[in-house]
N, CA, C and O atoms as a DFTB+ gen file, in Angstrom:
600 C
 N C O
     1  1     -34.817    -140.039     -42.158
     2  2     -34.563    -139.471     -43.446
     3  2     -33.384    -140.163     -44.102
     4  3     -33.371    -140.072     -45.330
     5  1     -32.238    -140.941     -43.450
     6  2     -31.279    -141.474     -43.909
     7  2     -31.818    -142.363     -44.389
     8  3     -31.636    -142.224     -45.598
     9  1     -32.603    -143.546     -44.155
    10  2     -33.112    -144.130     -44.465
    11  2     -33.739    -144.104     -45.572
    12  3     -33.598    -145.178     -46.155
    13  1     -34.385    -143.353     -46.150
    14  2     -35.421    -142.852     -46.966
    15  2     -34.349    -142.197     -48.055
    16  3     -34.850    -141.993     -49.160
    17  1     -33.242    -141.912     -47.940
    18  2     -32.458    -141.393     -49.031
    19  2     -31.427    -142.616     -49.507
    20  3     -30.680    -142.464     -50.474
    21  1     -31.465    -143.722     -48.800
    22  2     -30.598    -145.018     -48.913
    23  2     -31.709    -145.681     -50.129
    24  3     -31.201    -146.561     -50.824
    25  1     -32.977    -145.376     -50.394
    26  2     -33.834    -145.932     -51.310
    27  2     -34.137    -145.245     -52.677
    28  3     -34.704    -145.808     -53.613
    29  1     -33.669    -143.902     -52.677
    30  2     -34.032    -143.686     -53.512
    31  2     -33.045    -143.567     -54.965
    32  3     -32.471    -142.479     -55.016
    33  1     -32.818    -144.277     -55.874
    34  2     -31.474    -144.762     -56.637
    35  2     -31.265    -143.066     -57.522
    36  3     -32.100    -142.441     -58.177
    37  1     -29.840    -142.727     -57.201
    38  2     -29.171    -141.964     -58.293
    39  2     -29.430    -140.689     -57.386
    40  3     -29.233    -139.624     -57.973
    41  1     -29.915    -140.584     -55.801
    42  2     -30.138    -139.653     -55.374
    43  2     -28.883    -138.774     -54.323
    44  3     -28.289    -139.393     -53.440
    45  1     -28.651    -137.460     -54.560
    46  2     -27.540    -137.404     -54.029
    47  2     -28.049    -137.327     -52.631
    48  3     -29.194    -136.940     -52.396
    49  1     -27.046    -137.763     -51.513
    50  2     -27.305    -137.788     -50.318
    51  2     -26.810    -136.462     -49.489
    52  3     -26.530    -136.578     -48.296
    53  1     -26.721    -135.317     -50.094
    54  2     -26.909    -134.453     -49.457
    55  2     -28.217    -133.460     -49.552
    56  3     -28.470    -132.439     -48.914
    57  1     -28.790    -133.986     -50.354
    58  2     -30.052    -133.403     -50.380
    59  2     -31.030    -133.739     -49.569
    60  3     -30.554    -134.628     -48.863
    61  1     -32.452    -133.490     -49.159
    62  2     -33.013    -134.047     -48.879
    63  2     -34.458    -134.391     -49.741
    64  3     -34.782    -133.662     -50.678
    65  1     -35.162    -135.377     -49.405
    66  2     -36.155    -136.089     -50.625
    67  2     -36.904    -135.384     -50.501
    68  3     -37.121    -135.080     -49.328
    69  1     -37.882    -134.584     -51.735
    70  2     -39.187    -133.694     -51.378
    71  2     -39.868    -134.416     -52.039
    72  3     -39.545    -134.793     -53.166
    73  1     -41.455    -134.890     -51.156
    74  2     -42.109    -135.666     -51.741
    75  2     -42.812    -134.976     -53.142
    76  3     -42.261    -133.958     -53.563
    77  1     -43.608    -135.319     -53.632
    78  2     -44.390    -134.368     -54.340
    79  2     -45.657    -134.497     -53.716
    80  3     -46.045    -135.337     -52.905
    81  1     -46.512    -133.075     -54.465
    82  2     -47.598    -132.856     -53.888
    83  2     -48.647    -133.474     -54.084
    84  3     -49.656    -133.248     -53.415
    85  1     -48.605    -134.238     -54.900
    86  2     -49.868    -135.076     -55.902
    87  2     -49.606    -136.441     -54.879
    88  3     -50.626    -137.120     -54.757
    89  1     -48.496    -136.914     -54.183
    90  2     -49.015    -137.789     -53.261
    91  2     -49.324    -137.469     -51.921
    92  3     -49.869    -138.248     -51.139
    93  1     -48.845    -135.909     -51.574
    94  2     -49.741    -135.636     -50.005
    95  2     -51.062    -135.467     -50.028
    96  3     -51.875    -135.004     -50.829
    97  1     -51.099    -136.082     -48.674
    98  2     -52.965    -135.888     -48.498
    99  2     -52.852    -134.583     -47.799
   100  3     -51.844    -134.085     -47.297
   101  1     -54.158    -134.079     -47.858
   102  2     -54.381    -132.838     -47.150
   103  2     -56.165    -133.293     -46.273
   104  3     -57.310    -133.572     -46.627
   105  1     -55.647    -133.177     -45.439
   106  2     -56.641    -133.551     -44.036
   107  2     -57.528    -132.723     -43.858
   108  3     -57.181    -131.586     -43.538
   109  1     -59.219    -133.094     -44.037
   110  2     -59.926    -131.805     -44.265
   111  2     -59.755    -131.052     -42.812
   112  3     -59.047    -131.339     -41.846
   113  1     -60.887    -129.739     -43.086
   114  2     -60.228    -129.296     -41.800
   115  2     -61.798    -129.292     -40.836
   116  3     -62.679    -128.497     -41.162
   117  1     -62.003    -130.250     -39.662
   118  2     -62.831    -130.099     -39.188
   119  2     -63.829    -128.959     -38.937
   120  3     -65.054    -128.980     -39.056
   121  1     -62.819    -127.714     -38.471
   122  2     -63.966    -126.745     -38.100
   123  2     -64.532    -125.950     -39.303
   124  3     -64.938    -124.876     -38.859
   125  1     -64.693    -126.014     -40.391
   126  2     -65.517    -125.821     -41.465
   127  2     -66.329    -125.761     -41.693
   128  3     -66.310    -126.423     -42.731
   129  1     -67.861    -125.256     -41.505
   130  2     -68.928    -126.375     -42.201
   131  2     -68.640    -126.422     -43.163
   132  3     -67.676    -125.930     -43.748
   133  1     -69.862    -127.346     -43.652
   134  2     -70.193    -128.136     -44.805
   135  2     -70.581    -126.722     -45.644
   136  3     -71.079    -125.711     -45.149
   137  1     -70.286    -126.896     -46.763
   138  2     -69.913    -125.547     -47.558
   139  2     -71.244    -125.595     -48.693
   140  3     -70.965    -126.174     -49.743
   141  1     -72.592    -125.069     -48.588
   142  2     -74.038    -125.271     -49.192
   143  2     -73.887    -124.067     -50.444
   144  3     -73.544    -122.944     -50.075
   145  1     -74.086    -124.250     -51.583
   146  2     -74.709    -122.905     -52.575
   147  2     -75.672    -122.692     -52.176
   148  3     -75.634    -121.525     -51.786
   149  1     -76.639    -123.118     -51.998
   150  2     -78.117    -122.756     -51.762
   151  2     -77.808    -121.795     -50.414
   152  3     -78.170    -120.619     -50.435
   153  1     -77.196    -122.296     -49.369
   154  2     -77.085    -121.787     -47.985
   155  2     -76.576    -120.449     -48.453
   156  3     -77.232    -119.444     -48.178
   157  1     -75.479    -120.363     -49.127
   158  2     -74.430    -119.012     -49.321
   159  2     -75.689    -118.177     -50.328
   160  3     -75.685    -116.972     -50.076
   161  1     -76.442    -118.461     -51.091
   162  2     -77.357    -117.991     -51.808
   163  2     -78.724    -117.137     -51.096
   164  3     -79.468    -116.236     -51.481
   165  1     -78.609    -117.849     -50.022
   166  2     -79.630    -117.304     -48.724
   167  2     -79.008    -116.218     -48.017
   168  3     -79.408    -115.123     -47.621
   169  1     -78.189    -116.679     -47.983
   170  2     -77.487    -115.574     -46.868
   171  2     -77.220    -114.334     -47.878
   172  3     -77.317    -113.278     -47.253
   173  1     -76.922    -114.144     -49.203
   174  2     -77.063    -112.814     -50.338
   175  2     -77.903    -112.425     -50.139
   176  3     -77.939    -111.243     -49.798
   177  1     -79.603    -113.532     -50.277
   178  2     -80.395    -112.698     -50.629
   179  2     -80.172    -112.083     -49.133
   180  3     -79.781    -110.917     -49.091
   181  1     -80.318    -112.552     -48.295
   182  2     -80.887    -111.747     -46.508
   183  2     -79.703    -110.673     -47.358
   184  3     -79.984    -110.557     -48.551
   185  1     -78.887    -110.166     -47.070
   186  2     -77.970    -109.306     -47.002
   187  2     -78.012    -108.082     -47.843
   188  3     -77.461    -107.006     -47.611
   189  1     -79.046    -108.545     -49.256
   190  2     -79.125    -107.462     -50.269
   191  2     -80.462    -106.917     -49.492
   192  3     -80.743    -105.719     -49.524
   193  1     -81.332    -107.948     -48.735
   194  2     -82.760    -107.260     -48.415
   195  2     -82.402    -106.417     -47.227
   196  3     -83.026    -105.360     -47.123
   197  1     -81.459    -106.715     -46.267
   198  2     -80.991    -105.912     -45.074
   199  2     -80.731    -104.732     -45.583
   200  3     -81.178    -103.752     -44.988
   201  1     -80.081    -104.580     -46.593
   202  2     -78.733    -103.675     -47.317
   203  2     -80.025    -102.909     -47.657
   204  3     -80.092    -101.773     -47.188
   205  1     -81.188    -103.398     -48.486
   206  2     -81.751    -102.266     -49.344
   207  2     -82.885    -101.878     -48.101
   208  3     -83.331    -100.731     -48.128
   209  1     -83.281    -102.650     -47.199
   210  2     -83.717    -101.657     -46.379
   211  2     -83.651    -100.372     -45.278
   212  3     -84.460     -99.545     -44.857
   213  1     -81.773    -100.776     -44.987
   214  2     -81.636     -99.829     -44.756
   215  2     -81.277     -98.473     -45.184
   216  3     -81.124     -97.458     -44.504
   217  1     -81.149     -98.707     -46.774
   218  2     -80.701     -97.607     -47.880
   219  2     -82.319     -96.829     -48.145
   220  3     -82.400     -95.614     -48.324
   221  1     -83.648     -97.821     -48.134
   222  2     -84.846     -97.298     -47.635
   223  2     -85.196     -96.604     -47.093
   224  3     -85.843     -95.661     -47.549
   225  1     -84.843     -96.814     -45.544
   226  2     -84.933     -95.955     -44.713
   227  2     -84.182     -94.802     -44.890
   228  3     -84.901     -93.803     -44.880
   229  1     -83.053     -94.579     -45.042
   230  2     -82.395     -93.558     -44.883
   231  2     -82.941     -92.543     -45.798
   232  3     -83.191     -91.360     -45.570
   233  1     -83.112     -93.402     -47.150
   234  2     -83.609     -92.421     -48.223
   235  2     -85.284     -91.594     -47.786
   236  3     -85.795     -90.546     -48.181
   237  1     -85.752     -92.667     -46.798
   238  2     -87.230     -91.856     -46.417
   239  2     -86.954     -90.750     -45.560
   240  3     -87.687     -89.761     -45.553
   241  1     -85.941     -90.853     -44.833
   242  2     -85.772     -89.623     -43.865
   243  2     -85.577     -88.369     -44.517
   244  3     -86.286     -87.379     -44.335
   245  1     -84.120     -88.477     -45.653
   246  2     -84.063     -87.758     -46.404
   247  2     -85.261     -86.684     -46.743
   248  3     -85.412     -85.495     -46.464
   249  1     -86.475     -88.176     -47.874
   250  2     -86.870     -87.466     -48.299
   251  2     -88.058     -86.430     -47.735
   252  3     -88.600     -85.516     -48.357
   253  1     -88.321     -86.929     -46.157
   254  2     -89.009     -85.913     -45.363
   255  2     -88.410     -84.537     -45.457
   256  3     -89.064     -83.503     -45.593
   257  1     -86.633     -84.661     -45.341
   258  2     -86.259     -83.405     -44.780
   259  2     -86.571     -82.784     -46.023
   260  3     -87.234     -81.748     -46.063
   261  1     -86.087     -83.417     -47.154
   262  2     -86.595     -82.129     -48.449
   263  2     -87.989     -81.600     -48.342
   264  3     -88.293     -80.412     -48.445
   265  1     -88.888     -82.697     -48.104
   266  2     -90.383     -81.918     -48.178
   267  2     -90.347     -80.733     -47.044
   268  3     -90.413     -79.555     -47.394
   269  1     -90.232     -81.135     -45.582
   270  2     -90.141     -80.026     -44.878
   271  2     -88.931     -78.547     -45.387
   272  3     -89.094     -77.451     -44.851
   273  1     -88.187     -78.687     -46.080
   274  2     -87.316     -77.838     -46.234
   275  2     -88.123     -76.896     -47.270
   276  3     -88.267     -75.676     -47.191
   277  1     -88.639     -77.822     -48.316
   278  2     -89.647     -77.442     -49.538
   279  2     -90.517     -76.454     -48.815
   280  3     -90.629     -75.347     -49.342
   281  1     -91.164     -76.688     -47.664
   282  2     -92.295     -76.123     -47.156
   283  2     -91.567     -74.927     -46.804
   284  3     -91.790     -73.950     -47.519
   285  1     -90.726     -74.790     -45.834
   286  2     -89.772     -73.703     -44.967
   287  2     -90.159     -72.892     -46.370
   288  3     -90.941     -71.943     -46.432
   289  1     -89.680     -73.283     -47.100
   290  2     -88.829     -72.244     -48.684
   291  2     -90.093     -71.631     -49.127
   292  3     -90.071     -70.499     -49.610
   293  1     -91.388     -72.403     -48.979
   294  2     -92.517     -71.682     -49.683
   295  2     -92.961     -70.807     -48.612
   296  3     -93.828     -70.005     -48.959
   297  1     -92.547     -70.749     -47.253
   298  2     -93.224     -70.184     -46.439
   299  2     -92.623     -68.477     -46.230
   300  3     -93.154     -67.387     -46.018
   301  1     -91.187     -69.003     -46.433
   302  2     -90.332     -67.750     -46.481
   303  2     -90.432     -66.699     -47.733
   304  3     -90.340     -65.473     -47.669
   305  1     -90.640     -67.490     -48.854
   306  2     -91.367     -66.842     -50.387
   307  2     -92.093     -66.169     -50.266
   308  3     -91.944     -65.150     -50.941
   309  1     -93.223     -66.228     -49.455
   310  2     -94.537     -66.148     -49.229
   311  2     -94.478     -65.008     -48.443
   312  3     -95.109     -64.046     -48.881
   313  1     -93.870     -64.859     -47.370
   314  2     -93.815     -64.003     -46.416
   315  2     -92.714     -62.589     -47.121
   316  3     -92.826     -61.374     -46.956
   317  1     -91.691     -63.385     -47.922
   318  2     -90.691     -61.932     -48.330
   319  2     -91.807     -61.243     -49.666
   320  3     -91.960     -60.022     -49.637
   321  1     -92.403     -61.892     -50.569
   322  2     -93.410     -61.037     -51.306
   323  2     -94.567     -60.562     -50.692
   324  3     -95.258     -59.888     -51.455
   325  1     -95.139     -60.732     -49.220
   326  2     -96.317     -60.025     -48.790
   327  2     -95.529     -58.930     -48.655
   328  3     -95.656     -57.925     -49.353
   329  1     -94.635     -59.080     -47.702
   330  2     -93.308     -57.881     -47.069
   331  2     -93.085     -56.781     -48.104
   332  3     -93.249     -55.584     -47.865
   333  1     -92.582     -57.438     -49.618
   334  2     -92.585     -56.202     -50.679
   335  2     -93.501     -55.847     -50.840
   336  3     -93.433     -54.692     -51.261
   337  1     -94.722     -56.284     -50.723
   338  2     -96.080     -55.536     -51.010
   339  2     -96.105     -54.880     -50.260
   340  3     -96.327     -53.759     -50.718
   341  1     -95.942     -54.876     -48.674
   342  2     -96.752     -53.963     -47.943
   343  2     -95.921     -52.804     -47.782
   344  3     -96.352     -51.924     -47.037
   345  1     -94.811     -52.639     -48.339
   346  2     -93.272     -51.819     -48.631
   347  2     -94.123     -50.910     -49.525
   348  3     -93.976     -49.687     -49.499
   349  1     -95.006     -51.516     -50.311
   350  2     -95.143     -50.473     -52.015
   351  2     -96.693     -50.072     -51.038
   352  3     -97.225     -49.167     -51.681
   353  1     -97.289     -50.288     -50.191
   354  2     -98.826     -49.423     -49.936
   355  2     -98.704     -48.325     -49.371
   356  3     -98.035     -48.374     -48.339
   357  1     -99.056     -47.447     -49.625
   358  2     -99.358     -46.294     -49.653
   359  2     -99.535     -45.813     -47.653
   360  3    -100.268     -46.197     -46.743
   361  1     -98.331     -44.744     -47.789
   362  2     -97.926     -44.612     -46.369
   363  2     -97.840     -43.011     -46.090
   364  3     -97.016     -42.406     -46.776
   365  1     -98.619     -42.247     -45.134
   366  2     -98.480     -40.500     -45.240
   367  2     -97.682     -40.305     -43.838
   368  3     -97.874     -39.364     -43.069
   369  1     -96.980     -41.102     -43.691
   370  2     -96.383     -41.093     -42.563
   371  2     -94.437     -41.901     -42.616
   372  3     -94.165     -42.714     -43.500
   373  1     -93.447     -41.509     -41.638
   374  2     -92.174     -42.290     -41.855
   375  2     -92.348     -43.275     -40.984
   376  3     -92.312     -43.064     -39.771
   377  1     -92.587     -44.636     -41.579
   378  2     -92.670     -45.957     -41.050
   379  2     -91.031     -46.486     -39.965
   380  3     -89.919     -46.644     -40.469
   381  1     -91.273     -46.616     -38.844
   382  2     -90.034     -47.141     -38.008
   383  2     -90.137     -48.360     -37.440
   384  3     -91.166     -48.766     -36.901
   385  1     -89.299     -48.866     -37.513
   386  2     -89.102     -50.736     -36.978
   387  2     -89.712     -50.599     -35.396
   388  3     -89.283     -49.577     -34.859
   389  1     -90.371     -51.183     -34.766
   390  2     -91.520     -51.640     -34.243
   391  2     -92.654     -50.923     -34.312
   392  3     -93.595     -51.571     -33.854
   393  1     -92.929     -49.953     -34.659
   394  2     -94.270     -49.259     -35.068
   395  2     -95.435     -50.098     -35.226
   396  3     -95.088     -50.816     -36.164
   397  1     -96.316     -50.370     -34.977
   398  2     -97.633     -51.186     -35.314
   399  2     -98.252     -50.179     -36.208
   400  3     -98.473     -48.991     -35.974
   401  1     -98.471     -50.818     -37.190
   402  2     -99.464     -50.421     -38.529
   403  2    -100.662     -50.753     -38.787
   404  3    -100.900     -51.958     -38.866
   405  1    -101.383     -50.112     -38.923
   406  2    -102.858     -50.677     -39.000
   407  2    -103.280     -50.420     -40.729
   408  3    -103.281     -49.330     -41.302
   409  1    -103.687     -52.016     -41.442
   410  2    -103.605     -51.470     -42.860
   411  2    -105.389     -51.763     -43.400
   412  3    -106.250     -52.602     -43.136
   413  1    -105.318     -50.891     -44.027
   414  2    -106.793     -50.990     -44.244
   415  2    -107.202     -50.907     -45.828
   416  3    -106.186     -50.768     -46.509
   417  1    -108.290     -50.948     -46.533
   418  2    -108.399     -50.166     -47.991
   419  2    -109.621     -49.885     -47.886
   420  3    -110.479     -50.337     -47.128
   421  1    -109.686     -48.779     -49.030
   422  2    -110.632     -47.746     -49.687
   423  2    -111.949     -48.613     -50.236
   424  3    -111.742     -49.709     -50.756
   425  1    -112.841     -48.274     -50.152
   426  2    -114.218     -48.781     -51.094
   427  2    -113.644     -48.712     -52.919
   428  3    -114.143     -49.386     -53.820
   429  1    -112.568     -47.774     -53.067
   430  2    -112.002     -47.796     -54.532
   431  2    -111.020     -49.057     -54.998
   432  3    -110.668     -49.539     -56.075
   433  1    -110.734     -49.366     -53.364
   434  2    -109.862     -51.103     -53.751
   435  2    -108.272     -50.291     -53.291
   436  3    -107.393     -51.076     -52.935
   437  1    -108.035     -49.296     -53.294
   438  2    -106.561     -48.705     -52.531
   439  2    -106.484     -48.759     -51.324
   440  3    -107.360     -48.406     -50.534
   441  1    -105.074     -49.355     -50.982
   442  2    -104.588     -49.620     -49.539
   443  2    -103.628     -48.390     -48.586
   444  3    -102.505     -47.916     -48.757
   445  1    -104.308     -48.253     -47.918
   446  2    -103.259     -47.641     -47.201
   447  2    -102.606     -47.787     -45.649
   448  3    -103.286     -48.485     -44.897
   449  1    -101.613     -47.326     -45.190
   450  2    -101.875     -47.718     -44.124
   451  2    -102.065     -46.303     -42.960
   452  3    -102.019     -45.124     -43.311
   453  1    -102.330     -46.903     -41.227
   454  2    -102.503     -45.758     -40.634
   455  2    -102.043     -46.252     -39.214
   456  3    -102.498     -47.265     -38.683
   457  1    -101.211     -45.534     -38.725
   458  2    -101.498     -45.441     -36.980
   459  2    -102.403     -45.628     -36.167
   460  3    -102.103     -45.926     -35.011
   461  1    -103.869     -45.490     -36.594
   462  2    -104.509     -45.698     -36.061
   463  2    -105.050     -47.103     -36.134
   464  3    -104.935     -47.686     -37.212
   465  1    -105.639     -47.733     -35.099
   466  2    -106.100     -48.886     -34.837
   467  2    -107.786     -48.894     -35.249
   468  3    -108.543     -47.936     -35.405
   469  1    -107.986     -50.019     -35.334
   470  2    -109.782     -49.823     -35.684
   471  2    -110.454     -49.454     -34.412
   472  3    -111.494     -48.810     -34.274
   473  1    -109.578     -50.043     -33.385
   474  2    -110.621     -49.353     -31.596
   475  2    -110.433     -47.649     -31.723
   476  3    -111.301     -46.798     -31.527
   477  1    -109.298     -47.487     -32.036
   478  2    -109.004     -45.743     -32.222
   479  2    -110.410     -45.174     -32.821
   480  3    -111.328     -44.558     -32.278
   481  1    -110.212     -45.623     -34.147
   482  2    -111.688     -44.557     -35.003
   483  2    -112.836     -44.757     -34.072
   484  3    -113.562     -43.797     -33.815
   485  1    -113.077     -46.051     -33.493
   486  2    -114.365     -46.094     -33.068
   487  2    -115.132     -46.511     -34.155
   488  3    -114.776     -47.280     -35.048
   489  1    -116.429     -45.842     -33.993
   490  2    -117.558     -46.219     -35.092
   491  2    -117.518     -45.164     -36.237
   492  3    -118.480     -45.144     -37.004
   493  1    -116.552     -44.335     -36.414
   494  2    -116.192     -44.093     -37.351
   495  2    -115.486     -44.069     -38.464
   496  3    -115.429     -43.100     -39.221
   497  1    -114.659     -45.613     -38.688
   498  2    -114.214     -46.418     -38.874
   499  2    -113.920     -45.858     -40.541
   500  3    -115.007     -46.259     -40.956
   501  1    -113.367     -45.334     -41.597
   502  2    -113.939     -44.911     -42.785
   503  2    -113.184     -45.834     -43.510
   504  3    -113.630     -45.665     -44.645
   505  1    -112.238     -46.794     -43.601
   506  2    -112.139     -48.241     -44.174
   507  2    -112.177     -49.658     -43.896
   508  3    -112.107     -49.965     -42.706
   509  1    -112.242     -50.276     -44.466
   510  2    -112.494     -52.166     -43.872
   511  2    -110.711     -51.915     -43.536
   512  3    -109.773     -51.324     -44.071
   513  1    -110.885     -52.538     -42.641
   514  2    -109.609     -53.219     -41.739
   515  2    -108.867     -54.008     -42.398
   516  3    -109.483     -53.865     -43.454
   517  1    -108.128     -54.661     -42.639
   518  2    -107.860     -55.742     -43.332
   519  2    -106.459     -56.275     -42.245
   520  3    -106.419     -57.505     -42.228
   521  1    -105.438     -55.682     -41.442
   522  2    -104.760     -56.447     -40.732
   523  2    -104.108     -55.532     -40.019
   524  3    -104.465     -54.395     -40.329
   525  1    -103.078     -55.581     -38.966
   526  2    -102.095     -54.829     -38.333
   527  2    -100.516     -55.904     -38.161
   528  3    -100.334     -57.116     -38.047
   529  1     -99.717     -54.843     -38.214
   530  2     -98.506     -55.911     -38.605
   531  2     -97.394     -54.730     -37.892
   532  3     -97.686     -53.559     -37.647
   533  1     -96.349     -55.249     -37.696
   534  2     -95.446     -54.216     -36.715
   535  2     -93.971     -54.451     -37.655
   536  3     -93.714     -55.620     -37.945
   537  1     -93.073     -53.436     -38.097
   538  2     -92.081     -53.426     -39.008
   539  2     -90.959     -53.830     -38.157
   540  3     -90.357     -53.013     -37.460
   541  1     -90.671     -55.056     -38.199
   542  2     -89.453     -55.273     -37.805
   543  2     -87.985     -54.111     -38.550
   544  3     -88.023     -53.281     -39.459
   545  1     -86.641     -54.654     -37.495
   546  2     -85.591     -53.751     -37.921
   547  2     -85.241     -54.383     -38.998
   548  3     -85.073     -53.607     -39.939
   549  1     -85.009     -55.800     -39.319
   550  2     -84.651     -56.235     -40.890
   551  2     -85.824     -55.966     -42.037
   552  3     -85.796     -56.478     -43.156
   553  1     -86.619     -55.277     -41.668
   554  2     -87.703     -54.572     -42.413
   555  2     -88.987     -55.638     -43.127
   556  3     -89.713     -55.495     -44.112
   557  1     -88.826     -56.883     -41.963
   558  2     -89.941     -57.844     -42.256
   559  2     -91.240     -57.224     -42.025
   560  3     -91.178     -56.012     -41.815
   561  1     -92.458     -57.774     -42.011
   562  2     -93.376     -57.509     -41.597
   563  2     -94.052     -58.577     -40.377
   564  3     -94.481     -59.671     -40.742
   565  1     -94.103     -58.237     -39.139
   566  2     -94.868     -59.245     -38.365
   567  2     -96.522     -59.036     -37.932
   568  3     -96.906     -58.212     -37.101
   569  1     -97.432     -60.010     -38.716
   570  2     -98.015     -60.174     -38.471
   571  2     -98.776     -59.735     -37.302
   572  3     -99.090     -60.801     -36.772
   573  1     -99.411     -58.481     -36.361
   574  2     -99.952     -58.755     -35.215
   575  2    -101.126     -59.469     -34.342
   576  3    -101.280     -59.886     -33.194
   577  1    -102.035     -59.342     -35.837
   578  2    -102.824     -60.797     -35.280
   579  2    -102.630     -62.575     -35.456
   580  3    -103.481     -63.394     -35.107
   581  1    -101.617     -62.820     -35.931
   582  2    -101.183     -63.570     -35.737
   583  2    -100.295     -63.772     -34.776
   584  3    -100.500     -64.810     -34.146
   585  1     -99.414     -63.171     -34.454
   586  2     -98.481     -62.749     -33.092
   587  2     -99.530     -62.767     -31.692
   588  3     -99.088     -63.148     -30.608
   589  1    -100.633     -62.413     -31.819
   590  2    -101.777     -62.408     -30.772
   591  2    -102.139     -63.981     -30.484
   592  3    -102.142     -64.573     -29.404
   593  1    -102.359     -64.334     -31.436
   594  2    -103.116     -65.631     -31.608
   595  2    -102.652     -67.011     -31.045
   596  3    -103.362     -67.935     -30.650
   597  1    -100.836     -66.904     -31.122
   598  2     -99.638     -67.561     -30.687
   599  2    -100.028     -67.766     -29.483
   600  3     -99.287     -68.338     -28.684
C-alpha cells in the first residue's frame, strides 16, 4: 500500500487509496445457475397449478360437509314438524315419555291416537293403522317401526 500511495500525485499519505467501483471486477459466483425466464416462468406456472389444486381440494371437502350438514338440517326439520303434528292429534288419554302410541285414523280422515296396538284389537281393528312411535323425555317422537327395522 506504501507503494501504491507513493503514485498517486497530491495524495495525502495518511490516507489510504480507495479504488473505485467502476474499476472492480466482481467474479461471478459459480454456484448459481444459469438464471432462465422461461425456466422461472415454469416453475409459476407449476406453483399456481399446485397452489390451485390444493385450494380445490380443500374447497371440495368443504363443500361435501355443507351438503351433508344441508341434509342433517332437512332431516331434523322434518322430524321436529312431524313431532308438532303428532303433539296436535287427538289424544283421550295423558301421554308419558316412553309410552308406545299406536296412531291410527278414522274413515272421516281424523287421527287419533291409542294404547292399543293393532295385535291388541285383533280383527276388530276399527281404524287403518298408520304407525306406532314412543314419546321420548325431550318430547321427540321415535319412530317404532323404524326403531324395529334398525
Amino acid at each position: 500500500m506504501e507503494n501504491q500511495e507513493s503514485h498517486q500525485p497530491g495524495h495525502n499519505k495518511k490516507e489510504p487509496i480507495l479504488e473505485s467501483r467502476r474499476s472492480m471486477t466482481h467474479p461471478a459466483r459459480t454456484s448459481d445457475p444459469p438464471f432462465s425466464l422461461v425456466q422461472r416462468a415454469q416453475e409459476i406456472e407449476k406453483a399456481d397449478e399446485v397452489v390451485q389444486s390444493h385450494v380445490h381440494g380443500k374447497l371440495d371437502v368443504i363443500a361435501r360437509q355443507i351438503r351433508t350438514l344441508q341434509e342433517e338440517a332437512k332431516k331434523i326439520i322434518g322430524k321436529a314438524e312431524r313431532d308438532m303434528e303428532l303433539h296436535r292429534i287427538k289424544c283421550n288419554f295423558e301421554k308419558k315419555p316412553g309410552m308406545a302410541l299406536y296412531l291410527y285414523q278414522k274413515q272421516n280422515g281424523d287421527k287419533l291416537f291409542s294404547i292399543l296396538s293393532p295385535a291388541e284389537w285383533g280383527s276388530s281393528l276399527p281404524h287403518e293403522f298408520l304407525g306406532a312411535f314412543r314419546l321420548a323425555a325431550d318430547g321427540s317422537f321415535d319412530d317404532l317401526e323404524e326403531t324395529d327395522s334398525i
